[in-house]
KESE-112590 format. One line per 8 residues: number of its first residue (from 1); their letters; for each residue y, x, z of N, C-alpha, C. Coordinates in steps of 0.1 Angstrom, whole numbers. Each point is the difference from the previous one (the first is absolute). Layout:
BEGIN
NUM> a> Y:X:Z:Y:X:Z:Y:X:Z; ...
This chain:
BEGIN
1> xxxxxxxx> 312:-211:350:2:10:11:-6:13:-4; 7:12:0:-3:15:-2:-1:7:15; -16:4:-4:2:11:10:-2:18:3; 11:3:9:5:15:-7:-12:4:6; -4:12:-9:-8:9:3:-14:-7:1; -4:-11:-10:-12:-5:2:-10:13:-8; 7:11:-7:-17:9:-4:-6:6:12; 8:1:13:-6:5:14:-7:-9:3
9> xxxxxxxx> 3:-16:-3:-9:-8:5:-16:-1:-8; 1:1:-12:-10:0:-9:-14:15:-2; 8:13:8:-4:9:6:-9:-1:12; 7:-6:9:-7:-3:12:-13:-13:-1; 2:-5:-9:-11:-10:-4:-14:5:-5; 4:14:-10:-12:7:-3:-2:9:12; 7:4:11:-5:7:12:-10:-9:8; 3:-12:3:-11:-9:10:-14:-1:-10
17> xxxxxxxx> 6:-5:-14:-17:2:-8:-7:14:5; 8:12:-4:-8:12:5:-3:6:14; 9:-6:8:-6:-2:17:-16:-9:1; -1:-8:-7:-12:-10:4:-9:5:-9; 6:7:-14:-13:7:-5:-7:12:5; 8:9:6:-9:12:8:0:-11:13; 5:-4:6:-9:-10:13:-14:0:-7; -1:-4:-6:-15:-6:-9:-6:10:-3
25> xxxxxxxx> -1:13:-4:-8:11:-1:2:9:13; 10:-1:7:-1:11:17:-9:-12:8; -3:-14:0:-7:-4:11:-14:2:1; -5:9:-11:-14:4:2:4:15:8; 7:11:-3:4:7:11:-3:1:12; 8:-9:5:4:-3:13:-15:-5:9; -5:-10:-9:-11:-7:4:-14:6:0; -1:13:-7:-6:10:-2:-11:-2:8
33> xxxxxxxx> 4:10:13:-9:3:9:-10:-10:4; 10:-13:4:-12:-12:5:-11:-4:-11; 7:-3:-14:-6:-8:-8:-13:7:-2; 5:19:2:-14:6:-7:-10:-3:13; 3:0:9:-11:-1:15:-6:-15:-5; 8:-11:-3:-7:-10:-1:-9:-2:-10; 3:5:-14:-8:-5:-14:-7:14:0; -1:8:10:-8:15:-2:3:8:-13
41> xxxxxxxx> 13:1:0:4:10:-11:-2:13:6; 1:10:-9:0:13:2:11:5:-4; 4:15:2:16:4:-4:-4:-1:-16; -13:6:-5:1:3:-16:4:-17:-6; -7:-5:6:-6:-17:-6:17:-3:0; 8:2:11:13:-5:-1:10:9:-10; -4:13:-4:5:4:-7:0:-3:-20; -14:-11:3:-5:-3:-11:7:-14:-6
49> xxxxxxxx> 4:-9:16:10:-8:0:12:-1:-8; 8:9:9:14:8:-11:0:5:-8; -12:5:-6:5:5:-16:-5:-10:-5; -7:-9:0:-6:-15:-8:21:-7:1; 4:1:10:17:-4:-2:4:3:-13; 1:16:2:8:11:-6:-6:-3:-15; -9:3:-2:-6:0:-13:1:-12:-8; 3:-11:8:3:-13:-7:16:-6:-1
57> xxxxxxxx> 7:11:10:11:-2:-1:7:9:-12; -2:11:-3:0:7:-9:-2:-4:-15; -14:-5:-4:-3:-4:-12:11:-14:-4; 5:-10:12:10:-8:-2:13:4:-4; 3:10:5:17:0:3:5:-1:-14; -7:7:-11:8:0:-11:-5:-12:-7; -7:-9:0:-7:-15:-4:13:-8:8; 4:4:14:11:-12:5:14:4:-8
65> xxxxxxxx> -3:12:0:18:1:-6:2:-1:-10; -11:2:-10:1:-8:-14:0:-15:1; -5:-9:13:-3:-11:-2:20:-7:5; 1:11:13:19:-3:-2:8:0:-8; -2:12:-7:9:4:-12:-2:-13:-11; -12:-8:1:-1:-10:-12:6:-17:10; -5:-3:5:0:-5:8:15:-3:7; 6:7:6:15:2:9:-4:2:11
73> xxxxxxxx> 8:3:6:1:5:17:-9:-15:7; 14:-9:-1:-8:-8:11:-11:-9:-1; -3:0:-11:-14:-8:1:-13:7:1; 6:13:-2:-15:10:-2:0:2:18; 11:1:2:0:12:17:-8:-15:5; 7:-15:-1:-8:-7:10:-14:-1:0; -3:-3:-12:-14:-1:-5:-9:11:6; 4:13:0:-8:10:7:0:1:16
81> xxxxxxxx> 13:-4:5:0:2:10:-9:-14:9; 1:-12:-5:-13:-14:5:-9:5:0; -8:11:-14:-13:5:-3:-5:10:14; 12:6:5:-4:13:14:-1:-6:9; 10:-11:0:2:-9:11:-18:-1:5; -4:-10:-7:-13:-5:-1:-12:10:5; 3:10:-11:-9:12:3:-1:6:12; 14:-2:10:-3:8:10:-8:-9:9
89> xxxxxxxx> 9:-13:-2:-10:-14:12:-14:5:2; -3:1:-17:-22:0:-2:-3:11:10; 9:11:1:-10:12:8:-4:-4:11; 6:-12:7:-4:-8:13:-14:-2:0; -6:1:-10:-15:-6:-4:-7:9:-2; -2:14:0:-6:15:-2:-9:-1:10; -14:4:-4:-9:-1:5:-9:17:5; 12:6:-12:-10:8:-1:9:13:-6
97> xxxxxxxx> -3:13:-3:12:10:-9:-7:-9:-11; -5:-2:-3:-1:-3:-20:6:-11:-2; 1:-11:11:8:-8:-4:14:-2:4; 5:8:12:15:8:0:3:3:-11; -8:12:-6:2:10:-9:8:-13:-11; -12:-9:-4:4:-7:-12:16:-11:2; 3:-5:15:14:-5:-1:10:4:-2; -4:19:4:12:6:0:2:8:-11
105> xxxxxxxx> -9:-3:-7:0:3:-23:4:-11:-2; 0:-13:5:10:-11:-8:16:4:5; 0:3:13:12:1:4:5:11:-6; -3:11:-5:7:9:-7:1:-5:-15; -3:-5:-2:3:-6:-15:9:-9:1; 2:-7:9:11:-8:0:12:9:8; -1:5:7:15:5:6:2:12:-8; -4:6:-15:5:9:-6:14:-5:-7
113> xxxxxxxx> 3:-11:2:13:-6:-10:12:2:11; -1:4:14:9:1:5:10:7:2; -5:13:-6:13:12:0:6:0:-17; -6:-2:-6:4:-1:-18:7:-16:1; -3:-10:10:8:-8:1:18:4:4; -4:9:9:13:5:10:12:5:-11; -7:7:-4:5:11:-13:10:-7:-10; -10:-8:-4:6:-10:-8:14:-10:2
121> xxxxxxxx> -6:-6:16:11:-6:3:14:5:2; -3:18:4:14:3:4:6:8:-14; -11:-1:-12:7:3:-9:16:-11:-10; -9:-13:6:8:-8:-4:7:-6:2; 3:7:12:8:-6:13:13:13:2; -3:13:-4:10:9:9:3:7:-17; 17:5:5:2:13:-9:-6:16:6; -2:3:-11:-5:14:-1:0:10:17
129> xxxxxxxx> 17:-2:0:3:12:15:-6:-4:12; -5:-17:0:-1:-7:9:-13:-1:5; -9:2:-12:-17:-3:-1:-6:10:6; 5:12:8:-9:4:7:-3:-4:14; 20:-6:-1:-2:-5:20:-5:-13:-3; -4:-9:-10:-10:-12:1:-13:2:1; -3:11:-7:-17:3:-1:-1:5:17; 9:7:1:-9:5:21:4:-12:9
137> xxxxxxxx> 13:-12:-5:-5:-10:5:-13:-8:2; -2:-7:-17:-15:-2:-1:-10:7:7; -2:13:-3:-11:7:-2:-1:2:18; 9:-4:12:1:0:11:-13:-9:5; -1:-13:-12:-7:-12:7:-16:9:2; -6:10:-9:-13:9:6:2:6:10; 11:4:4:-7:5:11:8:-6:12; 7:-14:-3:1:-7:14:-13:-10:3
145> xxxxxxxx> -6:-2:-13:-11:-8:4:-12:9:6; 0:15:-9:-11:7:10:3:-1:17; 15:-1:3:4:3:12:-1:-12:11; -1:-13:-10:-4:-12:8:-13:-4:4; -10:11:-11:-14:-10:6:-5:5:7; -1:14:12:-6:0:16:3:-6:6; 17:-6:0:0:-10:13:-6:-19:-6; 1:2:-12:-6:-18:-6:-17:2:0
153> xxxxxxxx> -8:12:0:-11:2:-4:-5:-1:18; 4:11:9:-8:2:9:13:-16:12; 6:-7:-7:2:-16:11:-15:-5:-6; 2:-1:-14:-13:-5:-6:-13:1:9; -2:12:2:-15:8:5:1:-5:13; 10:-1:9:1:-6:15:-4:-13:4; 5:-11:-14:7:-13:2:-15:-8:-7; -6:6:-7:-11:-5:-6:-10:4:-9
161> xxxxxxxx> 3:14:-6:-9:3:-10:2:8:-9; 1:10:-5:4:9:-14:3:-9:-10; -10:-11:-1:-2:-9:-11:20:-5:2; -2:-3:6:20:-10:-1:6:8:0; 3:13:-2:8:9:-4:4:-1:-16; -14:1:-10:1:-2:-12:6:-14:-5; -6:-8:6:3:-19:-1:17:0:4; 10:3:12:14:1:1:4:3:-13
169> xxxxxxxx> -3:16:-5:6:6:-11:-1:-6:-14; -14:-7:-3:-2:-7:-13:14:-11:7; -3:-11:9:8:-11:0:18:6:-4; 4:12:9:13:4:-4:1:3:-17; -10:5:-9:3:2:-12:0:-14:-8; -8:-8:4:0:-12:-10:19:-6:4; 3:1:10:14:-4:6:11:6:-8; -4:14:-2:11:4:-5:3:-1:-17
177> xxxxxxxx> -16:-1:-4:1:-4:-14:6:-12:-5; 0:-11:11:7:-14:-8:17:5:2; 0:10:11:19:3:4:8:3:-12; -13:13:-6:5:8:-16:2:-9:-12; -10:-11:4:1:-6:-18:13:-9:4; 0:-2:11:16:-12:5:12:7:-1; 0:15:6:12:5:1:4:11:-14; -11:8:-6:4:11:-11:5:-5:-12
185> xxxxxxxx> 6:5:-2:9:0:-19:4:10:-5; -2:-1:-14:5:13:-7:10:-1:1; 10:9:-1:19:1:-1:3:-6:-7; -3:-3:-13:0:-5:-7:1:-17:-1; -9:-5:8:-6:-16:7:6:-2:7; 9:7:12:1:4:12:18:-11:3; 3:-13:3:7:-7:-2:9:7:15; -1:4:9:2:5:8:7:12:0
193> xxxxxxxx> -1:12:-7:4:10:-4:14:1:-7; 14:6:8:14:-1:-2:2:8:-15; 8:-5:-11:2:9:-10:5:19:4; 4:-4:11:2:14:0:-11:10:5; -10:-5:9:-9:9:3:-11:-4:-12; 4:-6:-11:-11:0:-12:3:12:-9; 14:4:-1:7:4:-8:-2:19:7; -4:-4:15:-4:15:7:-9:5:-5
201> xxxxxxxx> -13:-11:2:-14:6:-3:-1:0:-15; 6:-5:-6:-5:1:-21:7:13:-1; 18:2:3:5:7:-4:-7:20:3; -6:-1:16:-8:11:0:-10:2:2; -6:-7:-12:-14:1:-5:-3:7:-14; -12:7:-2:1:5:-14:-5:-7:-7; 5:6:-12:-6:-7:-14:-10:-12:-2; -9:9:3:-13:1:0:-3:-17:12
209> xxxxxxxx> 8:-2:8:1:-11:8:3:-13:0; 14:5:-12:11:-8:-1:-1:-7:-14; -14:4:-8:-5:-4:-19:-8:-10:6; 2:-11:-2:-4:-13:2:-13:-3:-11; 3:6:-9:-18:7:-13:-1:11:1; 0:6:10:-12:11:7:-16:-1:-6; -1:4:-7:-20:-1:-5:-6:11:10; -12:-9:7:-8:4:9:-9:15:-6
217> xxxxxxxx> -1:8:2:-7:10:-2:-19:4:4; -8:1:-7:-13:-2:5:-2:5:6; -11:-3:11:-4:10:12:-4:12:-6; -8:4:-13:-5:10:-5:12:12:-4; 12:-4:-1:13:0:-5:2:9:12; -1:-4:11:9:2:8:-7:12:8; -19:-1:-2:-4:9:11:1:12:-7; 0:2:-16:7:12:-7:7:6:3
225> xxxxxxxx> 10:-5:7:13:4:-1:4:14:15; 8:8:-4:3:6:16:4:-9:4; 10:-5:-1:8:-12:15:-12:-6:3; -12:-3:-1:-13:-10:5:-5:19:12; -5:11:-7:-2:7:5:7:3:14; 16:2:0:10:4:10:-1:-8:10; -7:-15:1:-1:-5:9:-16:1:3; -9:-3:-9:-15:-1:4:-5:11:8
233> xxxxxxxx> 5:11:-7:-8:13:10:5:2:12; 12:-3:5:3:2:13:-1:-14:10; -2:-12:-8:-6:-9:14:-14:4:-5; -9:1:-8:-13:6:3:0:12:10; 8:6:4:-3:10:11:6:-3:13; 10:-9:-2:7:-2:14:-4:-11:5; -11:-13:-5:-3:-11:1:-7:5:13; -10:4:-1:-7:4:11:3:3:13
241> xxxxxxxx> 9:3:3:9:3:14:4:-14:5; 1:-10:-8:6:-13:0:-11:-6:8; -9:0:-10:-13:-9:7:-9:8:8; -2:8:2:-1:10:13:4:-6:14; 15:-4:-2:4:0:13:2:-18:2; -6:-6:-9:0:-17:-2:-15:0:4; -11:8:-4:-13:-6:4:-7:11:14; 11:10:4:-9:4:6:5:5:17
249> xxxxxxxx> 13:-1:0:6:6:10:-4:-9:13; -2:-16:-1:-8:-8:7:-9:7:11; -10:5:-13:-12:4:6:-3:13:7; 14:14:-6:3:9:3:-1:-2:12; 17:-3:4:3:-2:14:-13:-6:9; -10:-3:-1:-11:-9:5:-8:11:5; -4:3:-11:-16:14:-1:10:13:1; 11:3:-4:0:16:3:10:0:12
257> xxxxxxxx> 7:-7:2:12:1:9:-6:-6:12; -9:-10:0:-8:-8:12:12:-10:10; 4:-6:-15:14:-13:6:-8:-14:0; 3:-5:12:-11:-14:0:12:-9:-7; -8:-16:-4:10:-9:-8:10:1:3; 6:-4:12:12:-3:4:8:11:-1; -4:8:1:8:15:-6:6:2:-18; -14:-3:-9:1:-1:-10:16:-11:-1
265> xxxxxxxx> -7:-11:2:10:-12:0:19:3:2; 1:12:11:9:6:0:10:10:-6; -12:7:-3:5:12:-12:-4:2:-10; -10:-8:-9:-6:0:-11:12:-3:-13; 9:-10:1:15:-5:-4:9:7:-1; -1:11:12:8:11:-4:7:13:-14; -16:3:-7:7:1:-14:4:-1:-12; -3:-15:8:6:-9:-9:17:-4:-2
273> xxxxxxxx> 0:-4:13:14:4:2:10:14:-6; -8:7:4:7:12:-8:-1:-3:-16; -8:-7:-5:-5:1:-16:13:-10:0; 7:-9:5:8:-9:-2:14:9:-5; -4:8:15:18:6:-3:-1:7:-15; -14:7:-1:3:9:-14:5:-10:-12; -9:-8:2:9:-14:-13:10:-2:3; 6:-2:9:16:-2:-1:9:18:-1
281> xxxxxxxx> -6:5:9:11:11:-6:-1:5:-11; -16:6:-11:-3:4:-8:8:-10:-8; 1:-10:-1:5:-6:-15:15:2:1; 10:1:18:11:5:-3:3:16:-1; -5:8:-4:-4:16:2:2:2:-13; -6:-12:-11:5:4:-16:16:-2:-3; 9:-10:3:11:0:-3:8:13:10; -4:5:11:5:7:8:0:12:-3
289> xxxxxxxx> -13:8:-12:0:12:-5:1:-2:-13; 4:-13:-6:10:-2:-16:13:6:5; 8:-3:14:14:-5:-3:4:19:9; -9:9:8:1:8:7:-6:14:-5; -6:-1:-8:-8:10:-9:7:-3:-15; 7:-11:0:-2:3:-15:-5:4:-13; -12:-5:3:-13:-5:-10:4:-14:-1; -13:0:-15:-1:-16:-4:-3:-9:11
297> xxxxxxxx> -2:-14:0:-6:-11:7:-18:7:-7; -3:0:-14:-14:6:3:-6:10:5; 10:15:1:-6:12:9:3:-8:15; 8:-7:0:-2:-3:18:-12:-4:5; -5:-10:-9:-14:-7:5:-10:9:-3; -2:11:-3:-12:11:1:8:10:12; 9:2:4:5:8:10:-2:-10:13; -5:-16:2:-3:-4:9:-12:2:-1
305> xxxxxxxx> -6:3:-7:-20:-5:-4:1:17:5; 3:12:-2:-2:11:6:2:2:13; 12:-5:2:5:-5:16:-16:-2:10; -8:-15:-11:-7:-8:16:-12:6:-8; 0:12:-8:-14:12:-2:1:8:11; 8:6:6:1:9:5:-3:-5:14; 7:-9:4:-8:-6:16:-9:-7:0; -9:-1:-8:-11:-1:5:-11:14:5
313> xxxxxxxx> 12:5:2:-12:13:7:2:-3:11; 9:-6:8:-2:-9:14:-17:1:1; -4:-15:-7:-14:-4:5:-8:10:-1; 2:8:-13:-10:12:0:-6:5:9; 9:4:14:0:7:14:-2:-9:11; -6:-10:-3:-5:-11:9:-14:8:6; -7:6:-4:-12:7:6:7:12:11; 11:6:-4:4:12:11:5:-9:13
321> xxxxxxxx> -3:-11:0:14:-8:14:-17:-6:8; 2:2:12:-10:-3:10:7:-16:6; 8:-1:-1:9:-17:8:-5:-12:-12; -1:-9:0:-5:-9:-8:14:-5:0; 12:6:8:14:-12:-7:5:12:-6; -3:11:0:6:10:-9:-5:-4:-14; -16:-4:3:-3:-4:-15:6:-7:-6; 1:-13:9:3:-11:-7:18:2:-3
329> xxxxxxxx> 6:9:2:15:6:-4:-4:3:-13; -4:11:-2:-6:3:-10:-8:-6:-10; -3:-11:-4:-6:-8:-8:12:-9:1; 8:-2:8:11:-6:-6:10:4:-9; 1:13:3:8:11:-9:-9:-6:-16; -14:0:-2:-6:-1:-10:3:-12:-7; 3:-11:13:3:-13:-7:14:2:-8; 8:4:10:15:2:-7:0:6:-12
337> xxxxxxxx> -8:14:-4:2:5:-7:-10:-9:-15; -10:-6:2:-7:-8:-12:12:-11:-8; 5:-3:10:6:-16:-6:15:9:-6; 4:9:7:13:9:-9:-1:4:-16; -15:6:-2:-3:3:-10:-6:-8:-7; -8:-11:3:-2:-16:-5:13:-3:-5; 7:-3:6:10:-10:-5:10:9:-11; 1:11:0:7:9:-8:-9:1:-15
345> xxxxxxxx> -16:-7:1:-5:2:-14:-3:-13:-6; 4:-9:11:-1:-16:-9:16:5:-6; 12:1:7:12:1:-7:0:8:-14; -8:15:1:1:3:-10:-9:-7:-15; -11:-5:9:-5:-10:-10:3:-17:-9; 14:-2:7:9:-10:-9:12:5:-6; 4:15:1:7:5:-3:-5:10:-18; -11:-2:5:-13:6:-15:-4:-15:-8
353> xxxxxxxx> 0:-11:2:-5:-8:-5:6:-17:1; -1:-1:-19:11:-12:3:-4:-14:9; 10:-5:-3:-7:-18:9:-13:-3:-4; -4:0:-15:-12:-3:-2:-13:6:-7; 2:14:12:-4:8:1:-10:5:14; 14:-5:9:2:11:15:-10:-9:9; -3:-11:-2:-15:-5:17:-8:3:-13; -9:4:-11:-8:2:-10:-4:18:6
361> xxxxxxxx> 11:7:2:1:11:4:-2:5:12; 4:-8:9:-3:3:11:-10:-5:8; -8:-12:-13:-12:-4:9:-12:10:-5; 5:9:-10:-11:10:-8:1:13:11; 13:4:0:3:10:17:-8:-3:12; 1:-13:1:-5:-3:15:-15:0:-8; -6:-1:-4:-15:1:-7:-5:14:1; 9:9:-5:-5:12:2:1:8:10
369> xxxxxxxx> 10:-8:8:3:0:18:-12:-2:9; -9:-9:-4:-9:-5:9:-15:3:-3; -1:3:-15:-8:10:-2:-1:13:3; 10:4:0:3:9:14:-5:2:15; 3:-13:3:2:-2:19:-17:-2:-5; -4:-11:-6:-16:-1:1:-10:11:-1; 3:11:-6:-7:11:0:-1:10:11; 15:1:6:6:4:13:-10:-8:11
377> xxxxxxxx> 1:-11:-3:-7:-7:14:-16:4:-4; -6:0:-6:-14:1:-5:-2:11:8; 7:11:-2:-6:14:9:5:-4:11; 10:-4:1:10:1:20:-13:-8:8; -5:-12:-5:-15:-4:5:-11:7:0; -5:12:-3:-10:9:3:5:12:3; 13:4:1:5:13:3:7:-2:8; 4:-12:12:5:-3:8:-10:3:14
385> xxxxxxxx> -13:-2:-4:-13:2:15:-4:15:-5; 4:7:-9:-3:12:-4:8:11:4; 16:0:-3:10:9:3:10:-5:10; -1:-13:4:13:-5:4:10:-6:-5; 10:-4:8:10:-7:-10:17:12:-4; -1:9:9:13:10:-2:-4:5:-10; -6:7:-9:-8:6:-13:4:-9:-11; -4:-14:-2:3:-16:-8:16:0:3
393> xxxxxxxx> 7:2:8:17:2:2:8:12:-7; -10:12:1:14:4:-7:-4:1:-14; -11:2:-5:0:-8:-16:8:-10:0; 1:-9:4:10:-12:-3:14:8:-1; 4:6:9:16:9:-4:-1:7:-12; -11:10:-5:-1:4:-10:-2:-5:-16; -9:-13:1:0:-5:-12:20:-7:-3; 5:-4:15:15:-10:-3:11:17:-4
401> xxxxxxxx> -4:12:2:6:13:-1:-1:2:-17; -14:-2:-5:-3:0:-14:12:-10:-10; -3:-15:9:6:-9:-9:12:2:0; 10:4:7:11:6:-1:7:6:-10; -12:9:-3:5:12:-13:-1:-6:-12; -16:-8:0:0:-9:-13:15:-11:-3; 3:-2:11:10:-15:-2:10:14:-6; 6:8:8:12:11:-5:-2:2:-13
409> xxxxxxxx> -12:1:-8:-3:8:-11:-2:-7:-16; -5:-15:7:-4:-6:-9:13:-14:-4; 6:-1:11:5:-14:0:17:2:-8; 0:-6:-5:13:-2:-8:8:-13:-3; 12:1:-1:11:-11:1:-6:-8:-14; 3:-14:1:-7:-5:-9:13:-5:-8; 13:5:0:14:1:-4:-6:-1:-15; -7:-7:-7:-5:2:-15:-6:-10:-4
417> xxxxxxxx> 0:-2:-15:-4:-12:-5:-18:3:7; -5:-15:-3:-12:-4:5:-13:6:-9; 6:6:-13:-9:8:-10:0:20:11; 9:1:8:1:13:4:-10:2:14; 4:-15:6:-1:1:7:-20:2:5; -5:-5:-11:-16:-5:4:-6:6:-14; 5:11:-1:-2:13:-10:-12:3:4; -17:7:-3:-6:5:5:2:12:4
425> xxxxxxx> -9:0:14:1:14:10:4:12:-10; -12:0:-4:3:13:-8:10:5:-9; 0:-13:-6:13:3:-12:16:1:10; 0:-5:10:15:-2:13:-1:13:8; -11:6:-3:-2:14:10:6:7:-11; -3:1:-12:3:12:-5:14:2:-6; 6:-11:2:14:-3:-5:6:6:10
């Protein structure tokens, strides 16, 4: 028995992995406020929390995506994803920020394979026109899981404890890991898959996809190269708006807006939701300004990444609004506009780099993405009780205003053999 349209189904499979993976990094968030009152955190101490994430998530990403790219999709994604699983359970047991600090350095080491996972799978799963509306599928599961854990975090905090908030979310990850290794297959493996929608996805795939002795390229190889550049410098500047509004809007709404739980619990989810729609409409926005503009499929995916640059001046103007639901409008706008321009630079980043190449690539991106956000957070924790948080906002519009120009300037169609393509910077600049 064939079934039609199973690469939708094998899409939405990496969406619930990435729903339960940000579940697992938004439920310290949400849980914020109480957990610091109970283990006597401080804002810096908690800010020392999240970058111990960040920094360990970071130094991973390009270790996991070389460990996929060697490895395959589904054995690597499950294997990491039991590892977060676990990791998030342990924070139930935090005593203390140092030893928060330290579960939530395992947990970023392990849930770095999740978005280079995504990448991968929809590289081998979709043709070219199609992979951008898969990636804002996937890339949806961030920020529907950021959008699920105030109401799963603060039943938690009602029903028994901060601690069972993390314990639910580990239990759902180990669940969904045995789903993946039961239900995923390459196209290839894939006994289920109709000759004709096999003959969709090989036929519009490139080259570079479709070379079954594709030779893997070194990571050294690759960080030379501009295509490694065109994506690294602009999630190093736009990363931070991401996790901004993952570790801290919680606490915003709390201390500056003066929203008690049940308030949070209500509108905290909200730009999240908005971050949803941007992954769905951002990833259909590239075939809509291919087929209406008449540009390539790759100027369209930097004409969406400018697109969700430019609204994030929304949040910027979150300090001029005195209503705390004006704010929270506005931080939604931020959400919308992060995940439009997210999901427009994972596309352009399988579009730059071959199959056994592209999670290698994009776990080096997200690396220099989060070394990013970690630096960002390092000051947003002492220059948060110093200047405020509207000052920390519109920097964030401005560095995602920077990466914009970099993606415009530097990024190029990877329509070229694999010797052109991972050319060094310098030598591809001056050609």
């Amino acid at each position: 028995m064939k079934i039609k349209g199973i690469r939708w189904w094998m899409v939405s499979l990496v969406t619930a992995g990435l729903v339960i993976n940000y579940l697992a990094r938004n439920t310290l968030s949400v849980a914020a406020p109480t957990l610091m009152k109970d283990l006597d955190i401080s804002t810096e101490q908690y800010s020392h929390v999240i970058v111990a994430w960040q920094l360990c998530y970071a130094f991973m990403q390009p270790v996991a995506g070389y460990l996929l790219d060697t490895v395959g999709t589904k054995i690597g994604f499950a294997a990491f994803a039991l590892a977060w699983s676990l990791a998030c359970a342990a924070a139930a047991w935090s005593t203390g920020w140092q030893s928060l600090a330290f579960f939530r350095g395992v947990l970023g080491l392990t849930e770095a394979a999740g978005i280079p996972a995504g990448v991968k799978a929809t590289t081998e799963w979709f043709p070219a026109k199609e992979r951008s509306v898969a990636i804002g599928w996937f890339n949806i599961g961030s920020s529907l899981g950021a959008l699920l854990a105030p109401p799963l975090v603060v039943w938690a905090l009602l029903h028994g404890g901060w601690q069972w908030g993390f314990v639910i979310v580990g239990v759902l990850g180990i669940v969904w890991s045995v789903l993946w290794m039961l239900l995923y297959r390459h196209p290839r493996d894939q006994k289920l898959l109709g000759d004709a929608e096999r003959d969709h996805i090989l036929s519009g795939q490139e080259a570079k996809f479709s070379d079954a002795g594709a030779a893997r390229s070194s990571w050294t190889r690759i960080i030379r190269s501009r295509s490694f550049w065109a994506i690294g410098i602009p999630r190093m500047l736009s990363e931070p708006a991401w996790q901004t509004f993952n570790a801290w809007i919680p606490l915003y709404m709390m201390t500056e807006r003066h929203m008690n739980l049940k308030e949070v619990a209500m509108f905290a989810w909200m730009p999240f939701l908005a971050a949803d729609i941007g992954c769905v409409l951002g990833g259909y926005l590239s075939p809509l300004f291919h087929k209406h503009f008449r540009v390539s499929l790759f100027t369209s995916r930097k004409m969406v990444f400018v697109f969700g640059a430019v609204c994030m001046i929304g949040p910027a103007c979150v300090g001029l609004v005195a209503s705390p639901y004006m704010a929270i409008a506005l931080l939604c706008v931020g959400g919308f506009a992060h995940q439009t321009l997210s999901g427009a630079l994972y596309a352009l980043t399988s579009d730059m780099f071959g199959k056994n190449e592209v999670a290698t690539a994009t776990g080096m991106g997200g690396m220099a993405g989060y070394l990013g956000a970690a630096a960002f957070t390092a000051l947003f924790g002492v220059l948060v009780t110093q200047v405020g948080y509207s000052p920390l906002f519109v920097s964030l519009a401005v560095l995602d205003l920077v990466a914009a120009a970099v993606v415009w300037v530097l990024a190029t169609s990877s329509d070229r053999s694999a010797d052109q393509r991972l050319q060094p910077l310098t030598v591809a600049a001056a050609k």
